[in-house]
Phi, psi and omega in degrees: 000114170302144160266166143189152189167181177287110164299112199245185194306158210259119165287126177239174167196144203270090162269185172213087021266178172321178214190139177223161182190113205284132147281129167206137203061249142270032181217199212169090174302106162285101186313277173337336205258322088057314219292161182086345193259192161248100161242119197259142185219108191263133208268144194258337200058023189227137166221131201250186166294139164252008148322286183239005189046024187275153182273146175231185166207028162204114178283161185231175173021023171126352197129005177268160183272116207323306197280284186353294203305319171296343200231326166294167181302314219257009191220001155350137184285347171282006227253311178241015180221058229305332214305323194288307204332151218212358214258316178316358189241356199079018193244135209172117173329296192244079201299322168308339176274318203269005167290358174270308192246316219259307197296330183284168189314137180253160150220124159289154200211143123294158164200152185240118172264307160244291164240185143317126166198162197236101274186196216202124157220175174268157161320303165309352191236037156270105011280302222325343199254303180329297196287307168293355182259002198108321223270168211250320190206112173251134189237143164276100191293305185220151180229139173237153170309287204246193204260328204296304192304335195282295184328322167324285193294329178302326175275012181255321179290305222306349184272351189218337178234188187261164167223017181245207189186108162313100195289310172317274282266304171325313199282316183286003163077007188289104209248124188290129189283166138084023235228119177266081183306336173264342158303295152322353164275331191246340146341262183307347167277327185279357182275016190258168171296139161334307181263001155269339171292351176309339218243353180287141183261126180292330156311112185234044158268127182250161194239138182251147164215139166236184195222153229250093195217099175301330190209091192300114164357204124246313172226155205242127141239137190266153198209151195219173194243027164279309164266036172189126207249000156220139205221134185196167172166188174275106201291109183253002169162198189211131153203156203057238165249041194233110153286127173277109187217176215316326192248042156075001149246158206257145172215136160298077192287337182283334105023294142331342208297154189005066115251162183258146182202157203260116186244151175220158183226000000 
């Protein structure tokens, strides 16, 4: 039986291994039970907003519509940048969104996807940032109030550690070995300003994660459904948002976010 509908990014919770589980229309594909299989996933030619649902026929940030991208909340130049956030001054698109989102607890973090890096979520979304980014082992560096202060201290590491994630790298399971995530914590603490150490989490508990992958690429090519309006093979695992599959290419379903598609099993 096909599913179809629009898709958004693949819901997860931190198992062993990690669990996906694809929104598409009204339903929710448990993704894990898939891994091994043959599924083919066919592009629709419709793409909506997921901002405003308006149909487009080009996305922007992830799934927005040109006026979305300038204007939504969720799509704000601090979204990828915390360091910028104005909300702490009463300044926002949306204020009411970002006492929700900007104004609440952050955490800086490490993490090893590939190598090291350092990165910045709201709190509600640990793992969930974890997981979606890849990453094999993560620690919590600092808790902040608000998203700006977290930026602070990220743009303070970002001089000394990556803040990206190698995606090859990531996908080919090529993992920096040997790696002390609390020694690297305290590494990275001593380089902060006085009144940013204030703010490093006393919590040193690493979070291991692993992922439900018969088989790591050797080599990665990605596929989008803009040059391709099918995209199907033997599904050999999922890490991050990347279905993986048997002839070493890949598809980013958070990429994909509201298109619509047609999935077989």
């Amino acid at each position: 039986m096909p599913f179809y509908g629009t898709i958004l990014k693949m819901k997860t919770r931190l198992d062993k291994p990690a669990s996906y589980n694809l929104p598409i229309g009204d339903d929710f594909l448990d993704m894990n039970e898939r891994i091994g299989h043959f599924i083919q996933l066919t592009w629709q030619k419709e793409i909506y907003c997921i901002g405003c649902d308006r149909q487009i026929n080009r996305s922007f940030a992830q799934g927005y519509c040109y006026p979305c991208f300038l204007n939504h909340p969720e799509t704000s130049e601090c979204i990828l940048r915390p360091e910028l956030c104005q909300a702490q001054d009463g300044i926002a698109r949306d204020l009411e969104w970002a006492e929700h989102h900007c104004l609440k607890p952050h955490f800086v973090y490490l993490a090893v996807s590939s190598g090291i890096k350092v990165g910045v979520t709201r709190a509600s979304q640990i793992p969930t940032r974890w997981i979606d980014q890849g990453a094999t082992y993560a620690i919590r560096l600092a808790e902040t109030p608000n998203r700006f202060t977290a930026g602070l201290i990220e743009v303070a590491l970002k001089k000394h550690i990556s803040d990206r994630t190698a995606w090859q790298r990531m996908l080919k399971n090529q993992i920096m070995e040997n790696v002390d995530l609390v020694q690297k914590k305290e590494e990275m603490t001593a380089l902060l300003a006085p009144e940013l150490q204030n703010f490093v989490s006393p919590d040193e508990e690493i979070t291991t994660i692993t992922y439900p992958v018969l088989e790591f690429p050797e080599k990665v090519k990605s596929l989008g459904f803009d040059k391709l309006n099918e995209i199907c093979g033997r599904l050999m695992g999922i890490k991050g948002q990347y279905l993986l599959f048997d002839d070493n290419t890949v598809l980013n379903i958070r990429k994909h976010t509201g298109y619509v598609v047609k999935v077989e099993f």
